[in-house]
CHARMM-style PDB file with segment names, atoms N, HN, CA, C and O in Angstrom:
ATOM      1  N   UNK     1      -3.176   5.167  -9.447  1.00  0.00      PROA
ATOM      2  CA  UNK     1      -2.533   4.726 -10.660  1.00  0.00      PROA
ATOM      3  C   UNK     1      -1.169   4.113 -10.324  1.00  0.00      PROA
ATOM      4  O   UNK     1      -0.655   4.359  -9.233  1.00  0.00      PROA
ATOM      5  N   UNK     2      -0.706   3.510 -11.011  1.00  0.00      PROA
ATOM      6  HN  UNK     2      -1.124   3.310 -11.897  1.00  0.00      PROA
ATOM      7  CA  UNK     2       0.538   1.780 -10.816  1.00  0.00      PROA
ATOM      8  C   UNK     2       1.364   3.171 -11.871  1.00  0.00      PROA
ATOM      9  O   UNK     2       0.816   4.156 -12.367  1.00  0.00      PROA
ATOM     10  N   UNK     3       2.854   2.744 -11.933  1.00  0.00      PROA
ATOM     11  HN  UNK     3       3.299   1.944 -11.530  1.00  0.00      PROA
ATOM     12  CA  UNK     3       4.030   2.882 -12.777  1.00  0.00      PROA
ATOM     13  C   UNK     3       4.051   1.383 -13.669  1.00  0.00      PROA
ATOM     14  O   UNK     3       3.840   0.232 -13.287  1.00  0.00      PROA
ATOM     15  N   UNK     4       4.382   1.905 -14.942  1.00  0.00      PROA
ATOM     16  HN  UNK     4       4.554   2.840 -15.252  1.00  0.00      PROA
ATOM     17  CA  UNK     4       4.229   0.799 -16.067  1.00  0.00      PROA
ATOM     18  C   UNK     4       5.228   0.519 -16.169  1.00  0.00      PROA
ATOM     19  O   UNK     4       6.106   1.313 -15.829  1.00  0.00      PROA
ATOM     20  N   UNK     5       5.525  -0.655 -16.650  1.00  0.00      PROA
ATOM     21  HN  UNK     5       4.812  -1.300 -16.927  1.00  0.00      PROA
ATOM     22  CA  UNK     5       6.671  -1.803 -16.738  1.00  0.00      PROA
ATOM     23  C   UNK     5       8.038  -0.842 -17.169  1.00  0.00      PROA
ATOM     24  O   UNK     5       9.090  -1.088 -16.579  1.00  0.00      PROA
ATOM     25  N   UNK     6       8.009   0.367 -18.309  1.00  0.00      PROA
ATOM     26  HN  UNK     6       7.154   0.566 -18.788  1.00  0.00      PROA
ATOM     27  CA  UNK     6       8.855   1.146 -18.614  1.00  0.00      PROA
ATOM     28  C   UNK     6       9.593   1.932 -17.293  1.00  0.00      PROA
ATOM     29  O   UNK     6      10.801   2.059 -17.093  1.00  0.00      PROA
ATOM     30  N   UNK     7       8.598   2.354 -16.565  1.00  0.00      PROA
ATOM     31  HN  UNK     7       7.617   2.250 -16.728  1.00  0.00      PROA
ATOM     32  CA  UNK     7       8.603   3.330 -15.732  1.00  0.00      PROA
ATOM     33  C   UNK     7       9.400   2.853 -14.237  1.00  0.00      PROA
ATOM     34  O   UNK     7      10.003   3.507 -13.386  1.00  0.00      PROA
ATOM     35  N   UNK     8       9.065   1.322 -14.384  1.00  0.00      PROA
ATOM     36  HN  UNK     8       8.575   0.791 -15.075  1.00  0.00      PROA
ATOM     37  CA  UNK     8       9.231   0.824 -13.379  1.00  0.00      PROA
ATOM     38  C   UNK     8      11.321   0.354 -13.559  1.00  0.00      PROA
ATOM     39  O   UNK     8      12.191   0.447 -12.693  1.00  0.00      PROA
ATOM     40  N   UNK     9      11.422  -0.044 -14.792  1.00  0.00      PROA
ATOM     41  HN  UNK     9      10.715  -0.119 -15.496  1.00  0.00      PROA
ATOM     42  CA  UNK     9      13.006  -0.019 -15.143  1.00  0.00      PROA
ATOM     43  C   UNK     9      13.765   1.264 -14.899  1.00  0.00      PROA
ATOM     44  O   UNK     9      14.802   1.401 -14.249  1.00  0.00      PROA
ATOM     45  N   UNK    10      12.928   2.347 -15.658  1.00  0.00      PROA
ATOM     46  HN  UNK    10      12.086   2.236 -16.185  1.00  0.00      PROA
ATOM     47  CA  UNK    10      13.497   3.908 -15.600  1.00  0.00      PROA
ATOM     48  C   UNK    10      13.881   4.173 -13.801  1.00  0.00      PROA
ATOM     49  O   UNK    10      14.847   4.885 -13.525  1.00  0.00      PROA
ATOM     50  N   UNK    11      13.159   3.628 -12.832  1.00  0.00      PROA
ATOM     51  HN  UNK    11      12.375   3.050 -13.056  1.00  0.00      PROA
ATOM     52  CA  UNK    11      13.661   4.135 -11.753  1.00  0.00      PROA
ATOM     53  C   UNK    11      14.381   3.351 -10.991  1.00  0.00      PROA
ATOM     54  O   UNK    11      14.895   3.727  -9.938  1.00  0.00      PROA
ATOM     55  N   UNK    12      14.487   2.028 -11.537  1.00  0.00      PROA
ATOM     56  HN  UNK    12      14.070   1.723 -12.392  1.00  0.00      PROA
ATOM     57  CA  UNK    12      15.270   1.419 -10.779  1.00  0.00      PROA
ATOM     58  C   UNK    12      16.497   0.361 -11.434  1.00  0.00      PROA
ATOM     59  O   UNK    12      17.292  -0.460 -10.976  1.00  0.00      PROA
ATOM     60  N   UNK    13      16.179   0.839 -12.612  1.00  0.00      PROA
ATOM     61  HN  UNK    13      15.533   1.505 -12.984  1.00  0.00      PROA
ATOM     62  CA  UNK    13      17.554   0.479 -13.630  1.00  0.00      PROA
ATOM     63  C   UNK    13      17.901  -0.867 -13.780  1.00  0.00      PROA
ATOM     64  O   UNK    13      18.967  -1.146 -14.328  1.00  0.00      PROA
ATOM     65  N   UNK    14      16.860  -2.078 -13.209  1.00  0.00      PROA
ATOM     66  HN  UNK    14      15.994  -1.851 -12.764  1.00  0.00      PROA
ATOM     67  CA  UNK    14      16.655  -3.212 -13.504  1.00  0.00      PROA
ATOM     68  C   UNK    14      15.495  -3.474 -14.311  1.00  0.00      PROA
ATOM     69  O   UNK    14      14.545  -2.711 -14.481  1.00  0.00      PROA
ATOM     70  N   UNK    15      15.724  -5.079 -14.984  1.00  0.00      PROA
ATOM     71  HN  UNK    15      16.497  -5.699 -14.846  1.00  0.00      PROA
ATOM     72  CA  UNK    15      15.153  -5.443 -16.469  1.00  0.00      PROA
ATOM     73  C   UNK    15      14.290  -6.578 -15.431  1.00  0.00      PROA
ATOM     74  O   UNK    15      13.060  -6.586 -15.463  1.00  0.00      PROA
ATOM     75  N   UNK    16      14.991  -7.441 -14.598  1.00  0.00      PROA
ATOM     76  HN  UNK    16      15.991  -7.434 -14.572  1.00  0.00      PROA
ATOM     77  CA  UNK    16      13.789  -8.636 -13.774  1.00  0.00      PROA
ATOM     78  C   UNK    16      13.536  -8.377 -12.780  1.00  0.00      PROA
ATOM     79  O   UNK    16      14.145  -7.472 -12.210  1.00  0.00      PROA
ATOM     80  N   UNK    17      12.639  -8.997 -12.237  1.00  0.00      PROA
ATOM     81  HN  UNK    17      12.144  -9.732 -12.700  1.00  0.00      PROA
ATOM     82  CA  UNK    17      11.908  -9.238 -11.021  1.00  0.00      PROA
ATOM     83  C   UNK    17      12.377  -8.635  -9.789  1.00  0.00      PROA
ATOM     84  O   UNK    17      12.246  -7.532  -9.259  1.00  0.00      PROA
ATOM     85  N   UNK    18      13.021  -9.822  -9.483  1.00  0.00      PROA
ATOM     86  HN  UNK    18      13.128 -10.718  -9.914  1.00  0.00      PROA
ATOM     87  CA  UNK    18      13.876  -9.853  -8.300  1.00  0.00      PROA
ATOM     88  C   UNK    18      15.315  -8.812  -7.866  1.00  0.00      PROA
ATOM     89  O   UNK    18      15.841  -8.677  -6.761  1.00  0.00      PROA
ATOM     90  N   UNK    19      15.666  -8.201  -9.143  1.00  0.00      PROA
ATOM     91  HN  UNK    19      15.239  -8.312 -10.040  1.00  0.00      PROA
ATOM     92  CA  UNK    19      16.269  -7.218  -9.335  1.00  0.00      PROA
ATOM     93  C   UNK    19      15.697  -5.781  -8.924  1.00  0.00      PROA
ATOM     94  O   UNK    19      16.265  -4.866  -8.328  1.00  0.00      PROA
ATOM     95  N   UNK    20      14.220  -5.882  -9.495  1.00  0.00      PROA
ATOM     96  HN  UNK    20      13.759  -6.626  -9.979  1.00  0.00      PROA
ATOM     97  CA  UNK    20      13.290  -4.503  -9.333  1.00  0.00      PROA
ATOM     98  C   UNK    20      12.918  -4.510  -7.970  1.00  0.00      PROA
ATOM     99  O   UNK    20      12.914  -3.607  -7.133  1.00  0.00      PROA
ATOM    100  N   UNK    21      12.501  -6.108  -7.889  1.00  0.00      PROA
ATOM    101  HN  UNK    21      12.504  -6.841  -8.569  1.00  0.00      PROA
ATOM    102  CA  UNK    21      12.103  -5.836  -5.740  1.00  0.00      PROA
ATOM    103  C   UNK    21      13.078  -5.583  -4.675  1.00  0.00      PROA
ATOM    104  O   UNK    21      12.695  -5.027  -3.646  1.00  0.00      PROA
ATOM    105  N   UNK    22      14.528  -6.000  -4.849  1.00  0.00      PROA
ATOM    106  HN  UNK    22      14.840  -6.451  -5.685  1.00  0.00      PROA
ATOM    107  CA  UNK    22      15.991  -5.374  -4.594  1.00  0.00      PROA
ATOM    108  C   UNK    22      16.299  -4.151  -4.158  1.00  0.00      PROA
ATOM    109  O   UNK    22      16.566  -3.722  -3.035  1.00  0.00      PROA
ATOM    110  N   UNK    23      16.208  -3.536  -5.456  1.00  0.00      PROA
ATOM    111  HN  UNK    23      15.991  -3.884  -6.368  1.00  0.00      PROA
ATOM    112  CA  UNK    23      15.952  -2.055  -5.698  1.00  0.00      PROA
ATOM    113  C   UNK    23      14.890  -0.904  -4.963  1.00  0.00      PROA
ATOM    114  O   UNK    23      15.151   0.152  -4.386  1.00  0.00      PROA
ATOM    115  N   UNK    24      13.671  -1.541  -5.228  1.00  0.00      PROA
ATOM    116  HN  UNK    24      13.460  -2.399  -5.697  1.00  0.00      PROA
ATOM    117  CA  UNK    24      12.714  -0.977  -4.431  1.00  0.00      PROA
ATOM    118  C   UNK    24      12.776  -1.017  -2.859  1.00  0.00      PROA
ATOM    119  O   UNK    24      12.320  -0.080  -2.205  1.00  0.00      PROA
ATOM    120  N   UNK    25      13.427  -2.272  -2.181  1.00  0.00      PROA
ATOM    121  HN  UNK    25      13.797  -3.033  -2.712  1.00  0.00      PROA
ATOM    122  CA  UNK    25      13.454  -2.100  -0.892  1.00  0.00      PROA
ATOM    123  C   UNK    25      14.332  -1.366  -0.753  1.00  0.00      PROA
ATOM    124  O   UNK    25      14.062  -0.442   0.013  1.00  0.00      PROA
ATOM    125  N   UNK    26      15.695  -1.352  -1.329  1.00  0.00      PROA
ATOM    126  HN  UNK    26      15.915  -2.104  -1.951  1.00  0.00      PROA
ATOM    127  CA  UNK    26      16.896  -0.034  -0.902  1.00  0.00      PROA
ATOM    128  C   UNK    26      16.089   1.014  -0.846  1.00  0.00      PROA
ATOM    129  O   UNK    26      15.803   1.717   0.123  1.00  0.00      PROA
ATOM    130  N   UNK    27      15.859   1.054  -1.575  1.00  0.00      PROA
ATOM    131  HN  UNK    27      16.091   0.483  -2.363  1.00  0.00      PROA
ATOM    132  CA  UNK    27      14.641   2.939  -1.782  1.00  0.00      PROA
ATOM    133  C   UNK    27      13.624   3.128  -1.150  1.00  0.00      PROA
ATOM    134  O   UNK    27      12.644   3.858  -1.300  1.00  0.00      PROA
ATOM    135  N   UNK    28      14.059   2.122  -0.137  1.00  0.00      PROA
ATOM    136  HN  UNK    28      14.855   1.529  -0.015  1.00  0.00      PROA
ATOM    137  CA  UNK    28      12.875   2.222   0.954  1.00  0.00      PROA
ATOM    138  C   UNK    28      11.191   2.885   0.166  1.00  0.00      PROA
ATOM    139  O   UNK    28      10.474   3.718   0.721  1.00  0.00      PROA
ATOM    140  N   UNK    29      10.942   2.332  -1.002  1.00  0.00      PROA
ATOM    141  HN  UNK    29      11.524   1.655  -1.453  1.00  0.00      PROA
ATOM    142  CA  UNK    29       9.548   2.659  -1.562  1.00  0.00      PROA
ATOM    143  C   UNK    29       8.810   1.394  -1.328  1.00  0.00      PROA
ATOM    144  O   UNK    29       9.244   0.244  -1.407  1.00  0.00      PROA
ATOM    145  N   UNK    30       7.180   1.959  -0.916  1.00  0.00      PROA
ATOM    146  HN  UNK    30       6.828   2.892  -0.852  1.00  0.00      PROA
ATOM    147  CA  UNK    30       6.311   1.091  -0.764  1.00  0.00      PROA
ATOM    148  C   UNK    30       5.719   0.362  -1.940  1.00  0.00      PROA
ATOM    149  O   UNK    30       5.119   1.053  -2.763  1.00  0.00      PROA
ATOM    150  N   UNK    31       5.811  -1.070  -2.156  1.00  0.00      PROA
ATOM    151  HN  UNK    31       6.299  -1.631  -1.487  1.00  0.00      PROA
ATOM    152  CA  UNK    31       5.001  -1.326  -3.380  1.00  0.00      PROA
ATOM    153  C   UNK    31       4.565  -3.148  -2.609  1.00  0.00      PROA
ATOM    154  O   UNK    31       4.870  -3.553  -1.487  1.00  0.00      PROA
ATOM    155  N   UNK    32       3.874  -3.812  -3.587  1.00  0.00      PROA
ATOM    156  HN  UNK    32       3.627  -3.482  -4.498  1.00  0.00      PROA
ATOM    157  CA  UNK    32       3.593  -4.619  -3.255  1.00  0.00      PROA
ATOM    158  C   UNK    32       3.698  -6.047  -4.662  1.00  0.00      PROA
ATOM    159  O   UNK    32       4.120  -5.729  -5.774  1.00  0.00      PROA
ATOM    160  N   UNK    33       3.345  -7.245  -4.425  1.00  0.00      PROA
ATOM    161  HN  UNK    33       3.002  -7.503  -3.522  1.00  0.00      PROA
ATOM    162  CA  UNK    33       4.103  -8.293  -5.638  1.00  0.00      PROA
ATOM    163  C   UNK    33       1.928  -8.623  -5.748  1.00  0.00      PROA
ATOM    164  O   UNK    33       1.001  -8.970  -5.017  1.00  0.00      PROA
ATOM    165  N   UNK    34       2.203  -8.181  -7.243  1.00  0.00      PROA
ATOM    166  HN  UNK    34       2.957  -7.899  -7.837  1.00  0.00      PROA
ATOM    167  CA  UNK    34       0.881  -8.985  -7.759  1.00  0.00      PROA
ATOM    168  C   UNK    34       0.924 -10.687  -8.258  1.00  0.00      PROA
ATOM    169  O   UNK    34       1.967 -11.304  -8.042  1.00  0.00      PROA
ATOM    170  N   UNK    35      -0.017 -11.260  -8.797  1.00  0.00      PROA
ATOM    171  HN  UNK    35      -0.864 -10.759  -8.973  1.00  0.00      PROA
ATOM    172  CA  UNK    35       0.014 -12.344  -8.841  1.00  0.00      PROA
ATOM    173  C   UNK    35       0.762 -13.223  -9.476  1.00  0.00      PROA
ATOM    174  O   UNK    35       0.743 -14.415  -9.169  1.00  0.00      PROA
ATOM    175  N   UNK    36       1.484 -12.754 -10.405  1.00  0.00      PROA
ATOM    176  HN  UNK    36       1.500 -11.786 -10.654  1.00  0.00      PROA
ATOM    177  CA  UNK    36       2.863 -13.131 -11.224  1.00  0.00      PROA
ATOM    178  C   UNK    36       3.995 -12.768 -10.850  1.00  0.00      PROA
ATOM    179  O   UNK    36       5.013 -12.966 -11.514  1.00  0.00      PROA
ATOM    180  N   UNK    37       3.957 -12.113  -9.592  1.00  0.00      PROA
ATOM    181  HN  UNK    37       3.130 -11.952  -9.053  1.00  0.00      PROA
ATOM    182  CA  UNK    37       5.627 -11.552  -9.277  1.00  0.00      PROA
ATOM    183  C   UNK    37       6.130 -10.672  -9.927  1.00  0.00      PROA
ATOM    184  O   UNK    37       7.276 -10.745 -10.371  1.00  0.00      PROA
ATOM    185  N   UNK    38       5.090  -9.357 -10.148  1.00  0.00      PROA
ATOM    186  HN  UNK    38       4.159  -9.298  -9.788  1.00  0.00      PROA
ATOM    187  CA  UNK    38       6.031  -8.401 -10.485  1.00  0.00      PROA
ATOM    188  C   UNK    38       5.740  -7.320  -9.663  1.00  0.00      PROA
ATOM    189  O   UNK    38       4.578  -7.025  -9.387  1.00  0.00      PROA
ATOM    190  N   UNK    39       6.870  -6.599  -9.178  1.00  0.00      PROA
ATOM    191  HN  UNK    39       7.815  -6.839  -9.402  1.00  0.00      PROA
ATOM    192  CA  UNK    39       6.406  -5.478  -8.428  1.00  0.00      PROA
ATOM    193  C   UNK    39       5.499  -4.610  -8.618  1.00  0.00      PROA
ATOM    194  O   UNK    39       5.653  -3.967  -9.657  1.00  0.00      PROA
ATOM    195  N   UNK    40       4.552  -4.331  -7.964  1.00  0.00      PROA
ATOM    196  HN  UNK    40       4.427  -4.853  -7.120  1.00  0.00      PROA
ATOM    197  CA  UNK    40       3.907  -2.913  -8.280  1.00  0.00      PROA
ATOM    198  C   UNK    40       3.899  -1.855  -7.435  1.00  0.00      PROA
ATOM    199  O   UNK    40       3.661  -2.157  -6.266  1.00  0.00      PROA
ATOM    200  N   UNK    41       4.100  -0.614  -7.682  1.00  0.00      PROA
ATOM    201  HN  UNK    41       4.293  -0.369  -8.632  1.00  0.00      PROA
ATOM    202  CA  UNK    41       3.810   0.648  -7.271  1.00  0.00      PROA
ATOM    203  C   UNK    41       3.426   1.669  -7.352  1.00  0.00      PROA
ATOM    204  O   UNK    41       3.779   2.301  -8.348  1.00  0.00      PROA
ATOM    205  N   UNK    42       2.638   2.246  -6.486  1.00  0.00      PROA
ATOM    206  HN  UNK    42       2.352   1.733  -5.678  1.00  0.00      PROA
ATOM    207  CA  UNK    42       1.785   3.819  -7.253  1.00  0.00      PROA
ATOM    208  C   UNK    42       2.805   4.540  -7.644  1.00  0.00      PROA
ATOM    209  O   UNK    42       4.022   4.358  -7.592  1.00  0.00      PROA
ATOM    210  N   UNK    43       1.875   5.727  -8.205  1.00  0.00      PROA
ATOM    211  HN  UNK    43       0.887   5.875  -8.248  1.00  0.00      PROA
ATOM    212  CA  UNK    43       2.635   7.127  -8.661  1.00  0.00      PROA
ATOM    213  C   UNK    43       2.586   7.590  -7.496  1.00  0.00      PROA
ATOM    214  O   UNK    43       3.612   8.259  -7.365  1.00  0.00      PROA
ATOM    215  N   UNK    44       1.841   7.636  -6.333  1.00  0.00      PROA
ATOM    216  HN  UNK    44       1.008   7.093  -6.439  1.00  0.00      PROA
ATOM    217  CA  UNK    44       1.445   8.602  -5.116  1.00  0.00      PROA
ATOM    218  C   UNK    44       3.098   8.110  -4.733  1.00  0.00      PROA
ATOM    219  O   UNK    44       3.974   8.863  -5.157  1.00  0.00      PROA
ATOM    220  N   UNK    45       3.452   7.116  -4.100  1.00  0.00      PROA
ATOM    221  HN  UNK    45       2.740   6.505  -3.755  1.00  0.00      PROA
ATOM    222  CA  UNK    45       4.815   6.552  -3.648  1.00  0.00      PROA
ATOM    223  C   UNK    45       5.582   7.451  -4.081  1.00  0.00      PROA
ATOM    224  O   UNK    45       5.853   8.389  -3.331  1.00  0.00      PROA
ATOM    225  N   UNK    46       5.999   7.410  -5.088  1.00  0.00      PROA
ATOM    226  HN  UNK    46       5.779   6.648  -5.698  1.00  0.00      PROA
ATOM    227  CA  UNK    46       6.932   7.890  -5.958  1.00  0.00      PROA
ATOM    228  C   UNK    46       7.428   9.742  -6.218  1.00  0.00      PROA
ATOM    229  O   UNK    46       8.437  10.398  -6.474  1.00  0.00      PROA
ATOM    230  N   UNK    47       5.708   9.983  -5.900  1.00  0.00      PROA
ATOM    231  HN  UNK    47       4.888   9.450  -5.692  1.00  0.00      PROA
ATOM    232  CA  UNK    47       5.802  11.140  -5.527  1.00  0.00      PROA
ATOM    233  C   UNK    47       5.979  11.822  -4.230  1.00  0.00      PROA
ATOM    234  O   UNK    47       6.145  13.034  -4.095  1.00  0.00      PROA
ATOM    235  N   UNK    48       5.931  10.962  -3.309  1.00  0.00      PROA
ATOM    236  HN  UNK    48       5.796   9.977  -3.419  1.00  0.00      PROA
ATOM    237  CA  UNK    48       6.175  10.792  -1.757  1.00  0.00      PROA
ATOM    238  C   UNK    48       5.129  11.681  -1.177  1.00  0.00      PROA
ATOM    239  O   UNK    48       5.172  12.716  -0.512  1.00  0.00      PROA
ATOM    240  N   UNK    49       4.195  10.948  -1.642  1.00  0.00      PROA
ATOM    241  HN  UNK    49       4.160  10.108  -2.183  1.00  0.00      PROA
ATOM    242  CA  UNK    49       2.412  11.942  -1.181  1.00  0.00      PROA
ATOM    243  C   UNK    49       1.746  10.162  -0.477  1.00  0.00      PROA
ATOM    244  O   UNK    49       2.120   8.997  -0.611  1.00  0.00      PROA
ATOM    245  N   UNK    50       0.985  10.629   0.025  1.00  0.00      PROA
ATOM    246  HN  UNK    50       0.681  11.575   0.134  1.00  0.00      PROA
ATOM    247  CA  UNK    50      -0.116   9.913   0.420  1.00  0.00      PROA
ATOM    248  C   UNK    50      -1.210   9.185  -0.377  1.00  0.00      PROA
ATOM    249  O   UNK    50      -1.662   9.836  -1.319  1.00  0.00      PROA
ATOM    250  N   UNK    51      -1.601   8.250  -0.226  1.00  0.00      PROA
ATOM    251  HN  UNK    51      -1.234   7.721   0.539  1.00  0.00      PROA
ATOM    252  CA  UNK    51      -2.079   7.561  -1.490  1.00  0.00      PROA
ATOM    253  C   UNK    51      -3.590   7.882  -1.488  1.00  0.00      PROA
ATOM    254  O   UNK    51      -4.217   8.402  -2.410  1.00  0.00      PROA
ATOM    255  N   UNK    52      -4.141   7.413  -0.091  1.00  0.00      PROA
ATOM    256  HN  UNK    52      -3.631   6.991   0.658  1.00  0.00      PROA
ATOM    257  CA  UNK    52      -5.509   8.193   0.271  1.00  0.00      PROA
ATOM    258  C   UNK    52      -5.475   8.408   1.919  1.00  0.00      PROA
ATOM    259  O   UNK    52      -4.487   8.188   2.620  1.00  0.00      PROA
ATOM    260  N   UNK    53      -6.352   8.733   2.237  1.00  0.00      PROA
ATOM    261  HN  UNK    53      -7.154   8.912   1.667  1.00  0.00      PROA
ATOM    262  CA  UNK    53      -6.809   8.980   3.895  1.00  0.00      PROA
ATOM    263  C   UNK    53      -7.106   7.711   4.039  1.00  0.00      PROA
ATOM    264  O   UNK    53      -7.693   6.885   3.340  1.00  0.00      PROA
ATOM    265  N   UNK    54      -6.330   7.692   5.612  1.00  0.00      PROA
ATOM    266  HN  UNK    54      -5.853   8.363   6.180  1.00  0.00      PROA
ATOM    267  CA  UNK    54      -7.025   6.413   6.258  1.00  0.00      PROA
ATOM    268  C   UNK    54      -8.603   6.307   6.481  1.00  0.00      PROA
ATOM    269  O   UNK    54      -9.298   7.316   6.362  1.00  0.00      PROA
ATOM    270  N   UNK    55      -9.112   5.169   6.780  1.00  0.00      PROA
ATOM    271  HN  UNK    55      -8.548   4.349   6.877  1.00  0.00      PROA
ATOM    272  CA  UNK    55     -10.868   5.433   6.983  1.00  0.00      PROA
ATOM    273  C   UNK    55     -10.685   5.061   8.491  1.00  0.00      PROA
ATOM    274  O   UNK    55      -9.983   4.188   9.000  1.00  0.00      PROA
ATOM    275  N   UNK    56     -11.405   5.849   8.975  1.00  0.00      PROA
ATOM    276  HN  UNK    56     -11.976   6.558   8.561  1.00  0.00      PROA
ATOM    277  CA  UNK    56     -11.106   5.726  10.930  1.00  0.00      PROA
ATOM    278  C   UNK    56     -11.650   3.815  11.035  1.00  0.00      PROA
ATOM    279  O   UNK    56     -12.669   3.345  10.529  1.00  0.00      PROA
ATOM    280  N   UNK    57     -11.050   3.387  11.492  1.00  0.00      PROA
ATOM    281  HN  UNK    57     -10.222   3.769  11.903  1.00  0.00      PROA
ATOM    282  CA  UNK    57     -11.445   1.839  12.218  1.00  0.00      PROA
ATOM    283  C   UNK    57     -13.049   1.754  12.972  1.00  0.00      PROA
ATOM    284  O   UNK    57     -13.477   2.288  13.995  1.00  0.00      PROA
ATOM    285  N   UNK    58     -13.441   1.196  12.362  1.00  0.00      PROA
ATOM    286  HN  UNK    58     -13.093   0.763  11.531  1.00  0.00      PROA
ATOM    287  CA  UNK    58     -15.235   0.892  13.384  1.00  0.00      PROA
ATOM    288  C   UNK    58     -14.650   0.563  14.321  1.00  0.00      PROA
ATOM    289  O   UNK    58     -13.658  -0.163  14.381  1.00  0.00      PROA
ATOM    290  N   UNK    59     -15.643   1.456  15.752  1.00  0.00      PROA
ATOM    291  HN  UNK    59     -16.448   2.046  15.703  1.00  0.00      PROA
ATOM    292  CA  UNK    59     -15.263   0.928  16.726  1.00  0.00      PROA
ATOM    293  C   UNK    59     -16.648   0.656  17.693  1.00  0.00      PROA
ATOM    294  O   UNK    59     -17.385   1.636  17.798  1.00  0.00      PROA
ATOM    295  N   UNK    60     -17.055  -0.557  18.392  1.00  0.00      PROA
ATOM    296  HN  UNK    60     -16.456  -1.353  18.307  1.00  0.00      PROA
ATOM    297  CA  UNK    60     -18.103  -0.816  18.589  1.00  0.00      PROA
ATOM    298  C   UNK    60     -18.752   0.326  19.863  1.00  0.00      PROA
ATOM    299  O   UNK    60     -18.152   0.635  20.893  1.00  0.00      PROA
ATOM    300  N   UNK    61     -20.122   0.812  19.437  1.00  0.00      PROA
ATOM    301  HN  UNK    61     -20.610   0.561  18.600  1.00  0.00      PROA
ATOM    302  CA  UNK    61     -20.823   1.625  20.187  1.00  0.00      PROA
ATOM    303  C   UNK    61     -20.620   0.799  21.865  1.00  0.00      PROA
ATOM    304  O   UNK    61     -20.240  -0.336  22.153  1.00  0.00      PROA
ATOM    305  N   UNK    62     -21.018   1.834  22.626  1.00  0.00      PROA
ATOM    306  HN  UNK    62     -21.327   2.756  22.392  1.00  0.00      PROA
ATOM    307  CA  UNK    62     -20.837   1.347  24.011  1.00  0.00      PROA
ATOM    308  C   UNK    62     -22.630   0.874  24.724  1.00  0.00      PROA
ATOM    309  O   UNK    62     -23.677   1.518  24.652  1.00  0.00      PROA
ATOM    310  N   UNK    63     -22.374  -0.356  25.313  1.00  0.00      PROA
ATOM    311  HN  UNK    63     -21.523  -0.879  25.372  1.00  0.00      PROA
ATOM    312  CA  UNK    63     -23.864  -0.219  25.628  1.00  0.00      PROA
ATOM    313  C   UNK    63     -23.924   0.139  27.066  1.00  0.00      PROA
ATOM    314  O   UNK    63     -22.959  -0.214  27.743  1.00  0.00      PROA
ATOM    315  N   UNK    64     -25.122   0.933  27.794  1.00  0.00      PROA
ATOM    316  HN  UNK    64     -25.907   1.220  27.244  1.00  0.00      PROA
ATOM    317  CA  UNK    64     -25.290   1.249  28.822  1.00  0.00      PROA
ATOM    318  C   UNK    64     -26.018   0.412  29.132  1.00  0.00      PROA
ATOM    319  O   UNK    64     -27.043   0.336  28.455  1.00  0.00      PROA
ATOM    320  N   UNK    65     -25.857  -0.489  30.161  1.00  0.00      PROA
ATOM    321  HN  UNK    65     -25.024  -0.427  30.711  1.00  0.00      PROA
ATOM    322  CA  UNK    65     -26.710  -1.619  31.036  1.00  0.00      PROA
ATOM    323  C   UNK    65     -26.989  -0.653  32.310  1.00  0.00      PROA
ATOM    324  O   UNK    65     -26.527   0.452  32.595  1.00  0.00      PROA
ATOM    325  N   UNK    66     -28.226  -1.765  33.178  1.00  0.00      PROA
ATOM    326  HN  UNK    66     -28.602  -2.662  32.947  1.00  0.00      PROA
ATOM    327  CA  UNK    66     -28.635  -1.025  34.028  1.00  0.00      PROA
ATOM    328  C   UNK    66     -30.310  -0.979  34.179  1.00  0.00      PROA
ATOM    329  O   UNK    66     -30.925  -1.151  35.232  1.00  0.00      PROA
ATOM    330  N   UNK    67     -30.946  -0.676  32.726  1.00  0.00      PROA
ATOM    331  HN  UNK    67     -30.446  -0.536  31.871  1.00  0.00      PROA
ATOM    332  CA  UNK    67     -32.411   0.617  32.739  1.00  0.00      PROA
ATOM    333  C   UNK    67     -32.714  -0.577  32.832  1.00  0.00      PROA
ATOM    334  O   UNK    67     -31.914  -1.475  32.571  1.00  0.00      PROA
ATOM    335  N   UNK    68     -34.605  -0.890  33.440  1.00  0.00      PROA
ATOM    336  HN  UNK    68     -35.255  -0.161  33.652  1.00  0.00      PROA
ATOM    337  CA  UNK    68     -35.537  -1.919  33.576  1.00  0.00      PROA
ATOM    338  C   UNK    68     -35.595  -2.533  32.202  1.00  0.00      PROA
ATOM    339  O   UNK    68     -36.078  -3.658  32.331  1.00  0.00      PROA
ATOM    340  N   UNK    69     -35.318  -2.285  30.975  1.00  0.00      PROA
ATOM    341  HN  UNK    69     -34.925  -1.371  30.871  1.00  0.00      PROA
ATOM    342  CA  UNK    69     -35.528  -3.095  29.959  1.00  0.00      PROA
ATOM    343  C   UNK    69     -34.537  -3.791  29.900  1.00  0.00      PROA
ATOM    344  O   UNK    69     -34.919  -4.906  29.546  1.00  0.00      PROA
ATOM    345  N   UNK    70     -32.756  -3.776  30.138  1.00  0.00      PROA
ATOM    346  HN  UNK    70     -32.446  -2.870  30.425  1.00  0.00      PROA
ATOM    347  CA  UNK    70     -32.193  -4.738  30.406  1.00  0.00      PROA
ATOM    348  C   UNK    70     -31.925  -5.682  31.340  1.00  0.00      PROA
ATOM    349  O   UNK    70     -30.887  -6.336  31.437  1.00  0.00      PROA
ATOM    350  N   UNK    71     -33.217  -5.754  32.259  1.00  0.00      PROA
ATOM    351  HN  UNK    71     -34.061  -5.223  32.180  1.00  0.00      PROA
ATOM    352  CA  UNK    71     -32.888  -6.796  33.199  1.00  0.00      PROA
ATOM    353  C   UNK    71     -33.648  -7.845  33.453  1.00  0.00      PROA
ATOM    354  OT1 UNK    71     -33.285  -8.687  34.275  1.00  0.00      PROA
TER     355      UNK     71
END
C-alpha cells in the first residue's frame, strides 16, 4: 500500500512535487516518481520494515559434459 496525497504532505510538510522529492531524499526514504511526477511511497518505508522478501535470482543449472550421449 502507497501513502495518499494527504499523508504524503503530513510527513514532509510540502504542498509540490519537487518540494516532496527534496524532502524525501533528506529522509533518506525510499520512494519512486510515477508517471506524472509525483512521488510515491509505501507504508512498509515509512514504517522502516521491509516491503517483501527478495525472490532468490535464477541461476542457470550446471551441465555435466562428458557421458556418450554428449559426444
Amino acid at each position: 500500500m502507497f501513502l495518499t496525497s494527504e499523508n504524503l504532505f503530513e510527513l514532509t510538510g510540502r504542498k509540490t512535487k519537487s518540494k516532496q522529492i527534496e524532502a524525501l531524499l533528506s529522509m533518506r526514504l525510499p520512494f519512486w516518481i510515477n508517471a506524472i511526477g509525483r512521488p510515491v511511497v509505501t507504508i512498509a518505508a515509512v514504517e522502516g520494515r521491509n516491503e517483501a522478501p527478495k525472490e532468490k535470482t535464477w541461476v542457470m543449472p550446471r551441465v555435466i559434459h562428458g557421458t556418450k550421449a554428449d559426444r
